[in-house]
C-alpha positions in Angstrom: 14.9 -38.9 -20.6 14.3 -38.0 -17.0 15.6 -34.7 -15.8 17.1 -34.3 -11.8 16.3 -31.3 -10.6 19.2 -30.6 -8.9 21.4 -31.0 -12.0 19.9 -27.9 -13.5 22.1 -24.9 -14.5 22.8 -23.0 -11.8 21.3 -20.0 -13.3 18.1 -21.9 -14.0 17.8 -23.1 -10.8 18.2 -19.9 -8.9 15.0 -18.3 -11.2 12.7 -21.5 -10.0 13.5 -20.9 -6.5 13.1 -17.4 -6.7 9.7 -18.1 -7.8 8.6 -20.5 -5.6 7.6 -17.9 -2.8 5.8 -15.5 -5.2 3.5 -19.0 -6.2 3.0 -20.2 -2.9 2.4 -17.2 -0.8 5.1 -17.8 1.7 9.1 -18.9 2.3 8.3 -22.2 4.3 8.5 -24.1 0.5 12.0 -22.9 -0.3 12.8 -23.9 3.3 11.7 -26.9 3.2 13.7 -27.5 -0.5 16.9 -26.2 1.1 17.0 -29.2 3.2 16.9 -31.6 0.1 21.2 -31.1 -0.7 23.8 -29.0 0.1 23.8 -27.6 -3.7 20.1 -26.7 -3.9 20.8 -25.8 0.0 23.3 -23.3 -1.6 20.9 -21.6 -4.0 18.3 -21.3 -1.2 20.1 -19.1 0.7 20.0 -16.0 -1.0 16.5 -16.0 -1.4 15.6 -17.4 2.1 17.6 -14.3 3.7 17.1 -11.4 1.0 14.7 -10.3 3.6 15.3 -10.7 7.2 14.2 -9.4 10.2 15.4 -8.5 13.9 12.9 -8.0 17.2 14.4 -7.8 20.2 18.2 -9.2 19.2 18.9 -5.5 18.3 22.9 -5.3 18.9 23.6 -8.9 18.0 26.1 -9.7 15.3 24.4 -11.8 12.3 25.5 -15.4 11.6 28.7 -15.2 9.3 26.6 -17.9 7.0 23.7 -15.2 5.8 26.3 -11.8 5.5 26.2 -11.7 2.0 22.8 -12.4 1.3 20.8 -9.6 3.5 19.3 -7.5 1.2 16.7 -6.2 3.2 16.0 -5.5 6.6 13.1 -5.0 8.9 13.4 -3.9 12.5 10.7 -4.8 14.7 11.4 -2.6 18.2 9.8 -0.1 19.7 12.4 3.0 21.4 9.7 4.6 23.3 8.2 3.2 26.6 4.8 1.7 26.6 4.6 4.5 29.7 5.9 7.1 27.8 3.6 7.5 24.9 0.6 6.8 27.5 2.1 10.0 30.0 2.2 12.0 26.7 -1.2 11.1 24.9 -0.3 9.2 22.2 -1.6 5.5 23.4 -4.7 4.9 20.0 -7.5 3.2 20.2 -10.0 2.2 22.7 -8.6 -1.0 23.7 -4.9 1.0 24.2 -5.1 0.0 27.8 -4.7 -3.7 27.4 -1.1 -3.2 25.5 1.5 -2.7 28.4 0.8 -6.2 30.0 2.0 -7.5 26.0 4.8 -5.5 25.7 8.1 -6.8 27.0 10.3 -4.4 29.7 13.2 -2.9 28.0 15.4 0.2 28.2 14.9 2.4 25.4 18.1 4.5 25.8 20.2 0.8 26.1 18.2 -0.2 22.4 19.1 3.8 20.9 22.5 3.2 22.0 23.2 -0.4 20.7 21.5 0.2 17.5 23.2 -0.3 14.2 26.1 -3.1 15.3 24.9 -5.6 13.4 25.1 -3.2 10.3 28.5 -3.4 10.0 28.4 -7.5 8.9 25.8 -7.0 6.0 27.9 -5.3 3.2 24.9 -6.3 0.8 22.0 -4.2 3.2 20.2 -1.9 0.3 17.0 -1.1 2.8 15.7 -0.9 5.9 12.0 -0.9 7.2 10.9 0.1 10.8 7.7 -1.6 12.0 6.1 -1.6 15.6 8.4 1.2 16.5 5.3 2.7 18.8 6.6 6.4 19.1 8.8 6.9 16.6 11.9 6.3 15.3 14.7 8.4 16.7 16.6 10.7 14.9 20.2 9.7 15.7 18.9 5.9 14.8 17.8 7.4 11.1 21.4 8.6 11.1 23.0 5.7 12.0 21.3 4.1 9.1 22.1 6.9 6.8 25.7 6.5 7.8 26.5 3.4 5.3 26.6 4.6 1.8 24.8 1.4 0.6 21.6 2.3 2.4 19.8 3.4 0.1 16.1 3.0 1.1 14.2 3.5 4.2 11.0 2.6 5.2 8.5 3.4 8.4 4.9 1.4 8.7 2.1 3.2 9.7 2.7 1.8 13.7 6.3 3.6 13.5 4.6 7.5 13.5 7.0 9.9 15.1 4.6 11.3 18.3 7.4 10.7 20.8 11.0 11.3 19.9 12.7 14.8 20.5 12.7 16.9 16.8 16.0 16.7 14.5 16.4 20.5 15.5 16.9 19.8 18.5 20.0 17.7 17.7 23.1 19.2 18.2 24.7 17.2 16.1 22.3 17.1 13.3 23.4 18.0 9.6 20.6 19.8 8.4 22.0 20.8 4.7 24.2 17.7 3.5 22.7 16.0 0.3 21.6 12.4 1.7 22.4 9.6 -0.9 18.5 7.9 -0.4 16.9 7.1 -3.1 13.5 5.7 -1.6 11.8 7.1 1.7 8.0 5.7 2.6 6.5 6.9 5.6 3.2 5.4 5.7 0.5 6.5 8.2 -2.5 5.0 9.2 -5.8 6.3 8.1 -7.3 6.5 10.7 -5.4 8.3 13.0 -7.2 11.2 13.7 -10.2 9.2 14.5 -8.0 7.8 16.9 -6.0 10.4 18.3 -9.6 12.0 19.5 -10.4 8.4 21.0 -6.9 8.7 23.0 -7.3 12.8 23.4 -3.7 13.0 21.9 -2.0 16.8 20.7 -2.4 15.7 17.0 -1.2 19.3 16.1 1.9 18.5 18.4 2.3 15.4 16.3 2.6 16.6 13.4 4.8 19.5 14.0 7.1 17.1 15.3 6.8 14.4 11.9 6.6 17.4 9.7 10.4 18.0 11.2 11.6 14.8 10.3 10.3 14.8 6.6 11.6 18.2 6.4 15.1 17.0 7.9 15.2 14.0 5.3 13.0 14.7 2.2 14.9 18.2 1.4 18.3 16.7 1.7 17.1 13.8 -1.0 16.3 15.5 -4.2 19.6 14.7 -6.4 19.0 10.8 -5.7 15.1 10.7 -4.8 13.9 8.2 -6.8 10.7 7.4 -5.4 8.7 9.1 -2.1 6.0 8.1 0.2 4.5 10.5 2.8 1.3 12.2 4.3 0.3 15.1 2.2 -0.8 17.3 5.4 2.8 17.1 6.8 4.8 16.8 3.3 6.8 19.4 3.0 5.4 20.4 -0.7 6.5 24.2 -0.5 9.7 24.1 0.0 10.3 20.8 -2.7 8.3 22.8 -5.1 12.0 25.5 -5.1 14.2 22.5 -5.7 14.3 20.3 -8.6 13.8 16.4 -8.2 15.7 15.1 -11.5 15.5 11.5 -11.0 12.1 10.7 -9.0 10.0 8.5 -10.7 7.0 7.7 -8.1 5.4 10.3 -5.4 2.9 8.8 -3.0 0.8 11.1 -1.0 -1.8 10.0 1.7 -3.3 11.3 4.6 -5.8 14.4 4.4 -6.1 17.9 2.7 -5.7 20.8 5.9 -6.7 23.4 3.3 -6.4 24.3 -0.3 -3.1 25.3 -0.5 -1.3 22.3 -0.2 -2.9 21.1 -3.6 -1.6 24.1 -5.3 1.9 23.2 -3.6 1.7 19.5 -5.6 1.0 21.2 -8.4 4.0 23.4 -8.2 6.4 20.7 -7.8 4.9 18.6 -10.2 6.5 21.1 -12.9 10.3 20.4 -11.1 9.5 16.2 -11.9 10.7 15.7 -15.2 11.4 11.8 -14.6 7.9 11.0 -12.8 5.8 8.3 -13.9 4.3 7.0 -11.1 1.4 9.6 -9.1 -0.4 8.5 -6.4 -2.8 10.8 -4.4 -5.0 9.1 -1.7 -6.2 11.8 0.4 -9.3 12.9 1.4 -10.5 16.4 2.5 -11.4 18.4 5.7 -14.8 19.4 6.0 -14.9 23.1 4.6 -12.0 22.3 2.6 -12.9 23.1 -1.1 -12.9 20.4 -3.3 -8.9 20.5 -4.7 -8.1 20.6 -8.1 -4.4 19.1 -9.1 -4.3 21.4 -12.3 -6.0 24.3 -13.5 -7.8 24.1 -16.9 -4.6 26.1 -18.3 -1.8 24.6 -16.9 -0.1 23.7 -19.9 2.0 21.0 -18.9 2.0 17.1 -19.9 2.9 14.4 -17.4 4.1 11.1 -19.0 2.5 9.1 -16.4 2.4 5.5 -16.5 0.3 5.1 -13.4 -2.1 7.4 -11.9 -4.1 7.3 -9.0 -6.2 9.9 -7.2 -9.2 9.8 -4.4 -12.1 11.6 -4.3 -11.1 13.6 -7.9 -12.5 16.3 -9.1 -14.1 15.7 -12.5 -12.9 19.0 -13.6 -9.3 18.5 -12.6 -7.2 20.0 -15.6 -4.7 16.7 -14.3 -6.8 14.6 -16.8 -6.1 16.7 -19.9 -2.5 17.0 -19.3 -1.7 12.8 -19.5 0.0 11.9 -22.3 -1.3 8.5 -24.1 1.1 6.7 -22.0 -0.5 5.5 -18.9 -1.1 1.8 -18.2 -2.6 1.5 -14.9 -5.5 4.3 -13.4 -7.6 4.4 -10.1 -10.7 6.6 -9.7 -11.2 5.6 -6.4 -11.9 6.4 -2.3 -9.3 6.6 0.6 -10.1 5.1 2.8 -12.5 2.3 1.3 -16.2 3.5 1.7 -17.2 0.1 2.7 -15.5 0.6 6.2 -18.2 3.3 7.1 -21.2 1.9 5.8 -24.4 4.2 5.6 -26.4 2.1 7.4 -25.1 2.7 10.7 -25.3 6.2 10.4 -21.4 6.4 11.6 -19.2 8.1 9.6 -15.6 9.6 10.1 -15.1 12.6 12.2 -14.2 16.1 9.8 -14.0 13.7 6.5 -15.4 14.5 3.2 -15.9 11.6 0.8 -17.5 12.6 -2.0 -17.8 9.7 -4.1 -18.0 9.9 -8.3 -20.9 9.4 -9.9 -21.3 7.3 -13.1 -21.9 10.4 -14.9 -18.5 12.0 -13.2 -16.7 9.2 -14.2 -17.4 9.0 -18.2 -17.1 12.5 -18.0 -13.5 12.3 -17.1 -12.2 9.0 -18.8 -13.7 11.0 -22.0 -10.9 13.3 -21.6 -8.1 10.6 -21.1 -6.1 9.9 -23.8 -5.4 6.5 -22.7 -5.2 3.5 -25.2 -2.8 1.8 -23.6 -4.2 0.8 -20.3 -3.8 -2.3 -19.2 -5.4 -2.0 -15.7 -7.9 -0.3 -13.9 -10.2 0.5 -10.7 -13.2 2.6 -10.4 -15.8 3.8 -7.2 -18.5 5.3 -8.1 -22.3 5.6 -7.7 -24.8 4.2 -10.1 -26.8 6.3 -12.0 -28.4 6.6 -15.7 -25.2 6.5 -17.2 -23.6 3.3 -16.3 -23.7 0.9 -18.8 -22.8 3.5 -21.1 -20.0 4.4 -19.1 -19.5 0.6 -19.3 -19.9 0.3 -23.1 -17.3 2.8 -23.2 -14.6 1.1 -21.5 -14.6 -1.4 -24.0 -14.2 0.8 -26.6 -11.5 3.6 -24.8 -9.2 0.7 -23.6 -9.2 -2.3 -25.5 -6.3 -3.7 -23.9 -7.8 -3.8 -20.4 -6.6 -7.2 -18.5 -7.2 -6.0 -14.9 -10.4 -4.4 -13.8 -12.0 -3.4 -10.3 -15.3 -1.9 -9.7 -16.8 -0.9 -6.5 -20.4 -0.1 -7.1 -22.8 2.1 -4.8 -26.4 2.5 -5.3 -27.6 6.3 -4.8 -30.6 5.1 -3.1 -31.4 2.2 -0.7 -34.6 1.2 -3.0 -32.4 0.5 -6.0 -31.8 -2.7 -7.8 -28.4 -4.0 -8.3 -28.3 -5.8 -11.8 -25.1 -8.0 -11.2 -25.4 -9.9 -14.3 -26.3 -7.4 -16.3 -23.1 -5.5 -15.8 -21.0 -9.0 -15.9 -22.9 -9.3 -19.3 -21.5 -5.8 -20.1 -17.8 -7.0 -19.5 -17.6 -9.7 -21.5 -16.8 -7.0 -24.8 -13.2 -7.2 -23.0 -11.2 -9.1 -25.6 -8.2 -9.3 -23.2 -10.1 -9.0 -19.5 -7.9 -11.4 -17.4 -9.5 -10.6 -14.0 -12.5 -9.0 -12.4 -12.6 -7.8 -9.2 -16.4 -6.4 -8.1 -17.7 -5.2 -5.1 -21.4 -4.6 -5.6 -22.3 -3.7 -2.2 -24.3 -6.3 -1.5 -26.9 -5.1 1.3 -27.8 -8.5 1.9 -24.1 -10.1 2.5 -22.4 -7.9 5.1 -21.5 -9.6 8.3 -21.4 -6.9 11.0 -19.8 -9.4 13.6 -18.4 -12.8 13.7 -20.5 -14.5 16.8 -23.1 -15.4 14.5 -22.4 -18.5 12.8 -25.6 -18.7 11.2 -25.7 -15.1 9.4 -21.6 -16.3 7.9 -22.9 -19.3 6.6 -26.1 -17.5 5.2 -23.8 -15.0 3.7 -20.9 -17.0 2.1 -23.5 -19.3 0.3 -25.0 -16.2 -1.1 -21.7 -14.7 -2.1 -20.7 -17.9 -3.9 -24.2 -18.4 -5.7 -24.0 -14.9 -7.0 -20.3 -15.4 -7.3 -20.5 -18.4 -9.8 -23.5 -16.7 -12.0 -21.0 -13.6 -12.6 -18.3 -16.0 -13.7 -20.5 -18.3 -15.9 -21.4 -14.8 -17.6 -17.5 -14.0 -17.6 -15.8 -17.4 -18.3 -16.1 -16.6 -22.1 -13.3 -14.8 -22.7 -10.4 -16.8 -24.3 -7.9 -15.0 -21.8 -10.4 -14.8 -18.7 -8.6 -16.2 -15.3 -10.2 -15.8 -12.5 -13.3 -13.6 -10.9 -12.7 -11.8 -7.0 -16.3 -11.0 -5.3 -16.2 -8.3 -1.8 -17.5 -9.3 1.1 -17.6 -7.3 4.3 -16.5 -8.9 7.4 -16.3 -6.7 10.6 -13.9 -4.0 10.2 -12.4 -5.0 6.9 -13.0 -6.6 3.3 -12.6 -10.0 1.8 -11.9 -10.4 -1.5 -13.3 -14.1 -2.7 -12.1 -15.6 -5.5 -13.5 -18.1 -8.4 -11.8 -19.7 -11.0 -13.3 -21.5 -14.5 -14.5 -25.0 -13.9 -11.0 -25.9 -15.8 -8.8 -24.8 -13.7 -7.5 -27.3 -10.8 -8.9 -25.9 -7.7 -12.0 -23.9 -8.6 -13.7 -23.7 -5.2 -14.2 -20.4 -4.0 -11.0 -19.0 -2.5 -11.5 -16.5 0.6 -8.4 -14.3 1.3 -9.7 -11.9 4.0 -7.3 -8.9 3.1 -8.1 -5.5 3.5 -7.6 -5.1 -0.2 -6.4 -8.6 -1.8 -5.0 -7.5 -5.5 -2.9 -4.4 -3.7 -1.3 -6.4 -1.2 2.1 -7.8 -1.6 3.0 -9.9 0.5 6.6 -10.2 1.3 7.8 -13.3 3.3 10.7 -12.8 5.8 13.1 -14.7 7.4 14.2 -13.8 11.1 18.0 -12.9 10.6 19.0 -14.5 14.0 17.0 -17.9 13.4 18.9 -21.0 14.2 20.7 -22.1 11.0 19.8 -25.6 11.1 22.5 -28.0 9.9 22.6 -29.7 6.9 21.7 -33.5 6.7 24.0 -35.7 4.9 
């Protein structure tokens, strides 16, 4: 009996669609199904323009066809002048000065001003993301989001910094003590901004002033609803929510940099008003002369029923690890940002950084103290020394359920061997390992530009030689997927993947991605796309 597909329940159908962008990476599949019939046309469309996105057509009013499905939105316009942020400093990078000729004329006051019509047609619009907005995001444009009660998430990508708008104290009309209903806010910054902001000589102290304002104007007015935060830890305003309580947030995400010790003893304040959290997330790194923070004391006394942890550059003394419950599922021991961005052998590291990376030692010493049989996934940076493969015996034994593990592995000295197998040997006590992800830090495969054909081809058939011993080592395991092997291209990090000889297509798969298992990527749709008609 032969099934037609478009004869499925409708219920069914809708599930299979849903999933067909999460399989194949991107959205043009379930357009390319929507043109098929009008009925699988019909179940297309909520999933084709849950996420949508608007550039230029700020203003415009959305097709009446894709109202109902707009879940999501993403605005991709800048409202400060290309000459603007270059008169005030705040034009990154050394290759800043090519950028106006790309970047289309436009009034910023005209964009401010029109903002936020085509709000008013998408009665389904739960969040909003600003990218590319070079300057910031002004604050009677955060408003103007903030005034439709089903707005409930906002979003700012690391190219959307406020550097250039005027501060919400300086709005007249600015509410400054009304509860906001958000229940997500994610201001992500970008690493590397001081390193940056020296290139460009921009007033970084200016800069953050001015985004500490803003966090201060929204974060404080969230916590009844605050379910989950994302913001840089040196402008955060941890003080003052250490005097409130934050009933219902779930995840914190702090990144950035550690100004000075304080702000450590601030998080650890406020984590005592976080009855709800489950989700901690601390990737920040630490001034030089900074002290090496500690999240808790030795004595804190209190337990965190964390289901995910993650924290940079730890201390292996950090009371946090004796105050987990045996609930957490997902932990990272690891480096923000990646160490192989800055290697050694250049002799360039990042301006007023410390990096301290964990040794082997450090790192049994800590998981020792982590009640933690439940974990299902986990990542570790650290430095080789005596104690590895015991440290790797241990895993094993601490967390039998493991299914996801990454390792990044640094030698302490140039002259020491890297036994790749011998550690892939080591992993195979996983019962349940699914997937491996190992960056051995290769000296040997690191391609320091990409004008040299020769040297890439060198170092991919090395890569995939080593690669395919480390899986013939790992391909054992009854539940064993797939292996992921780093590679270093210029500026970034390419995780390579190899699958068991059973599999369908098990020729090594390169995905450069800054970091390929923590991406997510979303595919969008751009709201005012012509809707192409159906065929009959």
């Amino acid at each position: 009996m032969s099934l037609d597909f478009g004869n499925l329940n409708s219920d069914v159908l809708y599930m299979i669609i849903e999933q067909v962008p999460a399989i194949s990476g991107e959205m043009e599949a379930v357009k390319s199904l929507s043109l098929t019939s009008r009925r699988i046309r019909a179940h297309c469309m909520p999933v084709l323009f849950k996420t949508c996105v608007a550039s230029r057509s700020v203003g415009e009013i959305p097709p009446a066809t894709i109202r109902g499905f707009v879940e999501h939105l993403k605005y991709r316009t800048p409202f400060v002048s290309f000459d603007e942020r270059f008169a005030k400093g705040y034009v990154a990078g050394p290759v800043s000065i090519y950028q106006k000729p790309f970047e289309l004329p436009f009034s910023p006051s005209w964009t401010e001003l029109s903002f936020g019509r085509e709000l008013d047609y998408l009665p389904a619009l739960r969040s909003i993301t600003f990218t590319s907005a070079r300057g910031g995001v002004p604050w009677s444009v955060i408003l103007k989001c903030l005034s439709y009660p089903h707005i409930t998430s906002i979003s700012f990508d690391e190219q959307s910094a406020w550097t250039c708008v005027a501060s919400p104290s300086l709005q007249p009309d600015s509410p400054t003590r009304t509860q906001l209903g958000l229940t997500e806010m994610h201001y992500v910054v970008d690493q590397w901004r001081d390193v940056q902001g020296a290139i460009a000589r921009s007033n970084m102290q200016a800069a953050r002033t001015l985004e500490s304002s803003f966090l201060r104007a929204l974060v404080l007015r969230m916590s009844d609803t605050a379910v989950s935060l994302t913001m840089p830890a040196e402008t955060a305003p941890l003080l003052e929510m250490s005097k409130l309580n934050w009933p219902r947030l779930t995840v914190l995400s702090l990144s950035g940099q550690w100004m000075d010790s304080d702000q450590c003893s601030h998080l650890q304040r406020l984590l005592r008003h976080l009855p709800s959290l489950r989700s901690l997330s601390v990737q920040v790194f630490r001034c030089c002369g900074v002290p090496c923070p500690r999240i808790f004391e030795e004595t804190s006394g209190l337990r965190l029923r964390l289901h995910s942890l993650t924290i940079a550059y730890p201390d292996p003394a950090d009371g946090l690890f004796s105050s987990l419950t045996d609930e957490l599922a997902c932990l990272s021991l690891r480096d923000s940002p990646r160490y192989y961005l800055y290697p050694q052998s250049t002799g360039w590291m990042p301006m007023d950084m410390e990096t301290p990376l964990l040794t082997s030692t450090d790192v049994l010493s800590i998981l020792r103290r982590l009640p933690a049989p439940k974990l299902v996934k986990l990542e570790l940076v650290y430095q080789a020394d005596d104690a590895e493969f015991e440290l790797l015996r241990y895993l094993s034994f601490a967390f039998p359920l493991l299914q996801d593990l990454e390792m990044h592995r640094y030698r302490l000295s140039e002259e020491d061997d890297i036994p790749y197998l011998s550690i892939a040997e080591a992993l195979t006590s996983f019962t349940h390992l699914r997937a491996a992800y190992l960056n051995f830090n290769f000296p040997d495969i690191v391609l320091q530009t990409w004008d040299n054909p020769e040297l890439e081809d060198e170092c991919s058939v090395l890569l995939e030689n080593r690669g395919w011993e480390v899986l013939r080592t790992l391909q054992g395991g009854r539940n064993f997927e797939y292996l992921a092997m780093l590679v270093r291209p210029p500026h970034t990090g390419a995780w390579v993947q190899f699958r068991p000889p059973w599999y369908p297509y098990c020729r090594p798969d390169w995905r450069i991605e800054h970091h390929a298992n923590d991406a997510t990527a979303v595919s969008t749709w751009n709201l005012y796309f012509v809707i192409v008609p159906m065929r009959h």
